[in-house]
N, C-alpha and C positions, 0 to 999 in steps of 0.2 A: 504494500500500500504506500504511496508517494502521494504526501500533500500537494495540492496545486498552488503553485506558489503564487505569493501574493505581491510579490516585488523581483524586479526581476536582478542584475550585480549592481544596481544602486538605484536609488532614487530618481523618478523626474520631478525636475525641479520646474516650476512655474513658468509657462511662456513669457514673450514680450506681453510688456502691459507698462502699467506706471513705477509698479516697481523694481524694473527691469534696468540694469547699468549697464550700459554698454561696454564700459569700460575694464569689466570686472571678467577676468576668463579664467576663474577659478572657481571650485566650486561654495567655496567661502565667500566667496566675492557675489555670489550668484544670490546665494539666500539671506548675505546678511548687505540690508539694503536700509536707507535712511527712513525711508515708509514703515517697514518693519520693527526697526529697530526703536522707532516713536514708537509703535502700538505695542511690541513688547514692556517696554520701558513704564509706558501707563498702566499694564495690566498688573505690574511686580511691583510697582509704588504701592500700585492702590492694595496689593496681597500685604505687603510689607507695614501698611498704616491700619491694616485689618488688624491681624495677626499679632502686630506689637502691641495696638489699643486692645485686642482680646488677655493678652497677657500683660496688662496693667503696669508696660514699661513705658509707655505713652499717653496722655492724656488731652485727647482730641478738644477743643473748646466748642463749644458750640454757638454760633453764630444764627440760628433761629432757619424755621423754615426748613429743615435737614440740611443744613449746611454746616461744615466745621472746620474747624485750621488747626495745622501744626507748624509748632514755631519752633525753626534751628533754636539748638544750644545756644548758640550767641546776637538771636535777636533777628538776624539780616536777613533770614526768608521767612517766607510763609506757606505754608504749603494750605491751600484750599480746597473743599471738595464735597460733593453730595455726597450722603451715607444716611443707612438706614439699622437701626438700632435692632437684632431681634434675639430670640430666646436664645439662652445662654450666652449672655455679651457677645452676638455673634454681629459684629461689622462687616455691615456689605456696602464696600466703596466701589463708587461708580465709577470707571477707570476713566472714562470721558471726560469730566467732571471737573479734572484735577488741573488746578492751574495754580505756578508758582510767581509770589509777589515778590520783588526786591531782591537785592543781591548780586551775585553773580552765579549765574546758575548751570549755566551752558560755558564747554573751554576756550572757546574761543572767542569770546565778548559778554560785556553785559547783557543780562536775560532780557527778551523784551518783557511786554507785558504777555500776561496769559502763556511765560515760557512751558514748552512741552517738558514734565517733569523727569527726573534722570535717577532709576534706584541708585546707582553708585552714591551720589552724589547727597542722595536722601538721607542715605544709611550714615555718611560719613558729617550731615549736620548734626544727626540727631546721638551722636556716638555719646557722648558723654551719660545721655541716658540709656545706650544700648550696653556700655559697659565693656565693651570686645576690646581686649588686652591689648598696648601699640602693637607688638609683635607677631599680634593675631590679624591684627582689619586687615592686611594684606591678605591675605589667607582668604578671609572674607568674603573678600573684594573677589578676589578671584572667584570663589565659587557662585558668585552670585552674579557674575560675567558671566560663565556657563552657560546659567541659567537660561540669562537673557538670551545669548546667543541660541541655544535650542530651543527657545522659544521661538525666535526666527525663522530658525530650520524648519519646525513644526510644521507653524504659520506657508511656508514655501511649500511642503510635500504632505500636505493632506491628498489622505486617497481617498476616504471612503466618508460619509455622512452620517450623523446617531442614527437616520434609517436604518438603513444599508446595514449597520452595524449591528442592531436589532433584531432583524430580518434574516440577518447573514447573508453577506458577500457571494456566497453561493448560493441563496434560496434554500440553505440544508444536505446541500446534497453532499459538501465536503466538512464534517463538522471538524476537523480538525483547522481546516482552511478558512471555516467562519472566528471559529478558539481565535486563531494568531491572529488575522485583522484585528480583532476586539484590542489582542493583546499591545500590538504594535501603534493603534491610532492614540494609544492613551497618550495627553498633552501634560497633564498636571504634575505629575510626583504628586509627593503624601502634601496633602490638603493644608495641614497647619504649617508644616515648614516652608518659610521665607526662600532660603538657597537649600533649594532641591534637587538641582541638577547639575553639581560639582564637575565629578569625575577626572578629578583634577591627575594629571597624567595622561590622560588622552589629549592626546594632536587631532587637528580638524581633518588628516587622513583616518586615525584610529575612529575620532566616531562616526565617520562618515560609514565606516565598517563594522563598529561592534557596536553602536550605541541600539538600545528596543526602537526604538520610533523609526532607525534606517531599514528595520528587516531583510539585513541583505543575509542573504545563505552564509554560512561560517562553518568552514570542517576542523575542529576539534583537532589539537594535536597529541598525540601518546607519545609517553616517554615511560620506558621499562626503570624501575628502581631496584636496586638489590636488594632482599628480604634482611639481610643487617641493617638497611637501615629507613624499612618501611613496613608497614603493620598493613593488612586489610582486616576486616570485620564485616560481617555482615547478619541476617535476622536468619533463623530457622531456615532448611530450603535452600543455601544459597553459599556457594562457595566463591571463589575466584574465578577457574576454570568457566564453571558453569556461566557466573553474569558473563563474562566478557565471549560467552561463544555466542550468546543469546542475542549482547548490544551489537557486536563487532563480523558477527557471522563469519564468513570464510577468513576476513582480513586477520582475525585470532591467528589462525595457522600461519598466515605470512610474517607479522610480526614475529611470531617465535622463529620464523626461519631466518629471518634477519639478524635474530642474536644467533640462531646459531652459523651464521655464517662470519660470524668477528668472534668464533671462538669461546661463546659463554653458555650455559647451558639454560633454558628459558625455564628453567622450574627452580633458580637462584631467583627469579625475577617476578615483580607483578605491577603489571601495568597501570598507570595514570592516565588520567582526559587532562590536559591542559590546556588551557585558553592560549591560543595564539599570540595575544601580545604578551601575556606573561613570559612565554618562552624565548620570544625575542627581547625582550626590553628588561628582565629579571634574570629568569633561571640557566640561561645563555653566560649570562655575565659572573652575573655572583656564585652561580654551581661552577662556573670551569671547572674549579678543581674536582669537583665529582665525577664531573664529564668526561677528563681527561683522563681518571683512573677505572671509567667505566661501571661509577655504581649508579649514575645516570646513566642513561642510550636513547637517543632521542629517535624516535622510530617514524616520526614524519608525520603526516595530516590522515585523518579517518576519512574513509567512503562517505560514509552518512551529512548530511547536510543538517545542521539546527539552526535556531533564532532565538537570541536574545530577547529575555525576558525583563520585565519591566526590573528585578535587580541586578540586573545588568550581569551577573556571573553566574546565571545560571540560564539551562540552552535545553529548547525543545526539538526534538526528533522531526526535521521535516521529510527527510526521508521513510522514516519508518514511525510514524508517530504514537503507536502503542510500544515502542521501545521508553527506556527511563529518561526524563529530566535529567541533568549529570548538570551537577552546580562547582564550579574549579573556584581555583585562587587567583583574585586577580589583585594584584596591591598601587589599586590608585583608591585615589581617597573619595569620599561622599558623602554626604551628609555627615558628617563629625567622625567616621569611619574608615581605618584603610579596609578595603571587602578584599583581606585576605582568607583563608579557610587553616584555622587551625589542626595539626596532625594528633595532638591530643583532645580534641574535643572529635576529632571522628572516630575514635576508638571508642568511645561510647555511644554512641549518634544512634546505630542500629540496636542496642539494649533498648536504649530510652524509647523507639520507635515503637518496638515489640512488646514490652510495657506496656503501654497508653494505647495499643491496638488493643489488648485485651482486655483494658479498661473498658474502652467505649464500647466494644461488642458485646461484651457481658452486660450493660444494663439499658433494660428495657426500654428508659426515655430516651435514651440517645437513640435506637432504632426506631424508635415511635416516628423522629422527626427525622432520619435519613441520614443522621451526621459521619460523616466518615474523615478520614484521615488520608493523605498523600503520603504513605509511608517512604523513608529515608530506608531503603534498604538495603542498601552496603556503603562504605567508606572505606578510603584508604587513603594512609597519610605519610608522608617522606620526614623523617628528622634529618638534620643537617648536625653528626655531632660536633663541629666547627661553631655553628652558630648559637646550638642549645648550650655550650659551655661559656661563649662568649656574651650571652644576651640573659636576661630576667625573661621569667615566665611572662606572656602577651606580648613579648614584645612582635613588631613586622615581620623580622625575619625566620620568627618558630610559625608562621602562615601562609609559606611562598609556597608549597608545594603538596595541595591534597585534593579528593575529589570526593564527591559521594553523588551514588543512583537515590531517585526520588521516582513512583510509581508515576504512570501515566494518566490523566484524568478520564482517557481514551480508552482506557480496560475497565470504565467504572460506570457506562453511561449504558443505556437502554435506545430503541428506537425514537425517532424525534425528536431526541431530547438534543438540548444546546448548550453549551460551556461558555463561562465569560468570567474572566473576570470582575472582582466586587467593586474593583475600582472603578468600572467603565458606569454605576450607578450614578457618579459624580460626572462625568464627563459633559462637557459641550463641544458639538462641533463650530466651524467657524463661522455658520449664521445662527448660533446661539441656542440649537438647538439640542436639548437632552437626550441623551440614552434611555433614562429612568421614563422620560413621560412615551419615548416610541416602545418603550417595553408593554408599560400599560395599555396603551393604545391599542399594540399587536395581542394583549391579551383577552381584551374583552370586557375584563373584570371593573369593579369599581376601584376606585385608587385608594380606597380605606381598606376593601378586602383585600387588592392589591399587597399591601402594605403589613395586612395579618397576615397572609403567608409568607411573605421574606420575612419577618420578624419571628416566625414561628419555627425558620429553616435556620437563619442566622441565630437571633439573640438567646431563645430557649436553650439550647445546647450549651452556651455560653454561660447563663444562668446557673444551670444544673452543675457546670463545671463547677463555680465559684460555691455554689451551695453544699453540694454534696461533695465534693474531691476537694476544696480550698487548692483547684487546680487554674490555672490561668492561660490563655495563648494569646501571638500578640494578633488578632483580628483586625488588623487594620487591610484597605482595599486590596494591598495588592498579595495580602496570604489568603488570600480567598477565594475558591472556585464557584460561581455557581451554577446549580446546574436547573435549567428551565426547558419547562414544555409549551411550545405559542406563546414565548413573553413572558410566562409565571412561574414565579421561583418553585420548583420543585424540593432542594436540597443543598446543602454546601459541603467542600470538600476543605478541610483545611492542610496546610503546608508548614512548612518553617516548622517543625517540632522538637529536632533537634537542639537546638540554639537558642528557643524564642521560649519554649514554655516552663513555666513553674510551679513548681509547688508551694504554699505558702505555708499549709498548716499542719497537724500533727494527725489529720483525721483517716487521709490516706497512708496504707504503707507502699513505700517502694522498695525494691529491691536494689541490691547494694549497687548493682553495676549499671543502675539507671539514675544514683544518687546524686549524681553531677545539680537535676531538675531543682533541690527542694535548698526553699532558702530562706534566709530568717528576716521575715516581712513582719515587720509590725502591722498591730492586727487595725486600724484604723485606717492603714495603707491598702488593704487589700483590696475592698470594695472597689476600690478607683480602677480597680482590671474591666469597671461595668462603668461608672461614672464619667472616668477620661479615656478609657482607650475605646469604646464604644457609644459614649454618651456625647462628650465633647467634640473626641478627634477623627468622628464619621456624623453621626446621626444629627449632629450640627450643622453639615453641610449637605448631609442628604435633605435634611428638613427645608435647607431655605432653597435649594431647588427646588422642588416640589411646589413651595409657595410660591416662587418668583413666577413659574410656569401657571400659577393659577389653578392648580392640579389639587393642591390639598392644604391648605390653611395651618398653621404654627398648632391651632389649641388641637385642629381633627388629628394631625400628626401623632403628637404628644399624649393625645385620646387612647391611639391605637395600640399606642409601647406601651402606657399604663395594662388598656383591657389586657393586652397578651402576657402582661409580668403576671399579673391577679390570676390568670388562667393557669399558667404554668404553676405559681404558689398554691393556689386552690387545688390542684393535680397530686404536690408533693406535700401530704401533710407531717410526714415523718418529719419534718425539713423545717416545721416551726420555729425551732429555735433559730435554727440559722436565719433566719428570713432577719428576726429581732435582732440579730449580731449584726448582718449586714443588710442595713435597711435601705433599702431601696427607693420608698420613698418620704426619705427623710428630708429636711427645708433646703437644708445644703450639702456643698459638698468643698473638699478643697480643692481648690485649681494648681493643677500640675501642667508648668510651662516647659511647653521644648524647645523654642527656638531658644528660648534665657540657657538653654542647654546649651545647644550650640554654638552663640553667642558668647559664654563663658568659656569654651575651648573649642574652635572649630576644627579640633584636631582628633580630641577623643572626649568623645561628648558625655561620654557615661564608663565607670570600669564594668565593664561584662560580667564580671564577679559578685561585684555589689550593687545592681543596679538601684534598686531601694534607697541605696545611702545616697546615691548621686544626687538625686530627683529636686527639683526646685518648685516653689511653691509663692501662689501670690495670692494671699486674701482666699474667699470662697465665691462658690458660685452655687448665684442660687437654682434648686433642681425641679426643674420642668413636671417632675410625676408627682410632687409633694400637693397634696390633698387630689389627688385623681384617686 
């Protein structure tokens, strides 16, 4: 089976039109254009005066009539603009809107009036109350360049429309080929972060190649590691041999003839997916010496064709699309992170997997509502004993070099059914149009029933986590599959388990070799796995889409999460207590800010270890279900 691909070795880019330079005969040159580059620039102001007035680093004045300002640190500008106030301090600024007073605004002369506003330039008035360390706004700066620039890009190589997207690109008939458009048109990154699209370490050749939004085919490189000093692991079922004849088909056999034609014996050795720019740009360099003594062997580029996925290190089967996800080490930085892949966290990855598959299966609410898991089922990670001696535990260089399979969503679905990612609920295309209202549309349904079944598919499961397991995952858009029949949520699949989920309490046990999960959360913290990471940093912007479309009103919204908590608590009466421990709807809750995360080190935004301890916090917020 061969997905139909949905881009063919790159991008087309935007005919002649107005924002077309003549000048520019590169492909950089092409998409980042001054038309563009304004309408970028307004859309990440107006995210950035959202987002930092959500997190109470800024304090917009209001000016009557929904108008308000923000005034630089030292007086000389103004930044003005429509916005509209809604549940849970959620500011929706209207990018159009935005017009900056006074100053100098723009580099090459004083601002006129009404200057087209500029996030650099935003970020670095208002720094004294964003806080970003001297040593860091660079850092900043840069990722929040990126950004803009890929918004550009975006904005130049739209393929497909929220129809189209909806509907599927193929009418159904390729669902894997509908999956990756969904996957590839997504514009946004995660909702509350400012600079989202980093990627710092990629040249405008690398992301023209490996960035999600370019979907250009990418063959995977292997590299043989010598079992001195590489580990696999994998769940029940599953050895070495076996995954790599399954992923890799005949090429298995070639590879091993290849070590044995330099003399090594290929049952010393066990194969890696590496990401093609890691191995040029990293494991090329810094392994020479392994390479040269042959505990590396770099064995060249796979058959199989995949596509970057909206975390950018991890690659779906276009070739063979019920083959595994395989997520590599890539070490450029993003979001406060290098996304390298740690070789002691995949030694446990597949325990932890196999665990928590036996959880959800075992109990009868999680089958009630379809919840399943994207198991991680094998890993294998390289140590460098050069660098494990030379570096602290986390450090970049114990992450250059590992890999792990992730089941296919593709071995999990039934006839008619459709896969999307949860992100694409947030989405607009470029004349403004939602995913979420063409989903309803195509469903039939009412946008409140609507809205009770994804809430029944997503939140319930999520609930019962926190209530009965004091178990958490991180649920945000893009760990989430889901899977729909004509529009309507059927069920979700969740991802990231290895790395993402926790355990908070004493109530579940785990087994020692999945103990890596369980960590000491205090318990007033807990809650907020329901309050911030699905209350705030999705259903806050799922909600004001919804209203802004005229589709479903803040209170009917808010109406429906209440009836469907009450229903599920009403379901689970053993679970009383817990309900009162963590109340749901209680008046408030505290607000847990990330950008103030990132903001405060845009290098390493949280230790992995402690993430709890890290967390930063500004006042409460008041919660939406209290007295529903």
């Amino acid at each position: 089976m061969t997905i139909q691909l949905i881009a063919g070795a790159g991008p087309a880019l935007s005919g002649a039109g107005p924002d077309t330079d003549p000048a520019a005969d590169s492909a950089v040159g092409r998409f980042l254009t001054p038309d563009r580059w304004a309408r970028a620039n307004r859309h990440v102001t107006a995210k950035a005066i959202a987002e930092f007035a959500h997190e109470r680093i800024i304090a917009p004045e209001p000016l009557g009539a929904g108008w308000w300002s923000v005034t630089s640190d030292d007086g000389a500008l103004r930044y003005v603009f429509e916005a509209r106030l809604g549940v849970l301090d959620h500011w929706r600024v209207l990018p159009d809107s935005i017009r900056v007073e006074g100053g100098v605004e723009i580099a090459d002369g004083p601002a006129e009036a009404d200057a087209v506003p500029d996030a650099l330039r935003f970020v670095c008035s208002v720094n004294r109350r964003l806080g970003i360390p001297a040593e860091l706004l660079p850092v900043y700066l840069e990722e929040l360049t990126s950004t803009l620039s890929s918004a550009c890009y975006k904005a130049a190589t739209e393929r497909h429309g929220a129809r189209e997207l909806a509907y599927g690109v193929t009418g159904g008939s390729d669902v894997a080929a509908d999956f990756q458009a969904i996957e590839a048109a997504m514009t946004e990154g995660h909702p509350c972060f400012v600079a989202n699209n980093g990627r710092l370490g990629f040249g405008s050749g690398d992301y023209a190649t490996y960035a999600p939004e370019a979907a250009v085919p990418v063959a995977l490189h292997w590299v043989a590691a010598h079992r001195d000093a590489a580990r696999f692991d994998a769940v029940d079922g599953f050895d070495h041999r076996r995954l790599l004849e399954a992923e890799l088909g005949t090429q298995f056999g070639e590879f091993q003839g290849r070590l044995r034609a330099l003399g090594l014996d290929p049952e010393d050795y066990l194969l890696v997916p590496v990401h093609p720019w890691q191995w040029e740009k990293r494991l090329s360099v810094t392994f020479a010496a392994d390479v040269a003594r042959r505990v590396l062997v770099h064995l060249g580029p796979g058959r199989d064709t995949y596509q970057a996925q909206q975390s950018i290190r991890t690659f779906f089967n276009r070739s063979e699309p019920t083959r595994c996800y395989v997520k590599t080490a890539l070490s450029i930085s993003n979001m406060g992170f290098l996304r390298g892949l740690s070789a002691h966290y995949m030694q446990a990855t597949p325990a932890i997997n196999a665990w928590l598959d036996g959880v959800i299966r075992a109990d009868p609410l999680f089958a009630s509502v379809g919840f399943g898991l994207l198991r991680e089922t094998a890993a294998v990670g390289v140590r460098s004993a050069l660098f494990e001696s030379a570096t602290e535990p986390g450090s970049p260089y114990r992450k250059m070099l590992a890999g792990l399979w992730r089941e296919s969503p593709l071995t999990m679905i039934g006839d008619a059914e459709q896969l999307a990612t949860m992100a694409s609920l947030l989405h607009r295309d470029s004349a403004g149009t939602s995913v979420v209202g063409q989903l309803i549309e195509r469903s039939g349904l009412p946008a409140g029933d609507w809205l009770a079944r994804y809430l029944r598919a997503y939140l319930v499961p999520l609930l019962h986590s926190l209530y009965a397991y004091e178990l958490a995952f991180m649920p945000h858009g893009e760990n989430v599959i889901l899977v729909l029949r004509d529009g309507a949520p059927e069920r979700i699949l969740m991802k990231d388990i290895g790395e993402e989920i926790v355990v908070m309490g004493d109530r579940t046990a785990v087994p020692e070799e999945a103990s890596r999960v369980m960590a000491d959360v205090p318990e007033e913290e807990r809650v907020l796995a329901i309050f911030t990471d699905v209350f705030d940093c999705y259903f806050r912007f799922l909600g004001a889409v919804l209203e802004e479309d005229g589709i479903l009103a803040a209170d009917g919204f808010w109406d429906v999460v209440a009836d469907v908590v009450h229903g599920y608590q009403d379901s689970q009466p053993d679970l009383a207590a817990q309900f009162t421990r963590y109340d749901l709807f209680a008046e408030d809750f505290a607000l847990s800010c990330l950008n103030r995360l990132q903001l405060r080190n845009t290098r390493q935004m949280l230790d992995l270890s402690d993430q709890s301890g890290g967390l930063q916090f500004s006042g409460r917020l008041a919660n939406p279900l209290f007295g529903r």
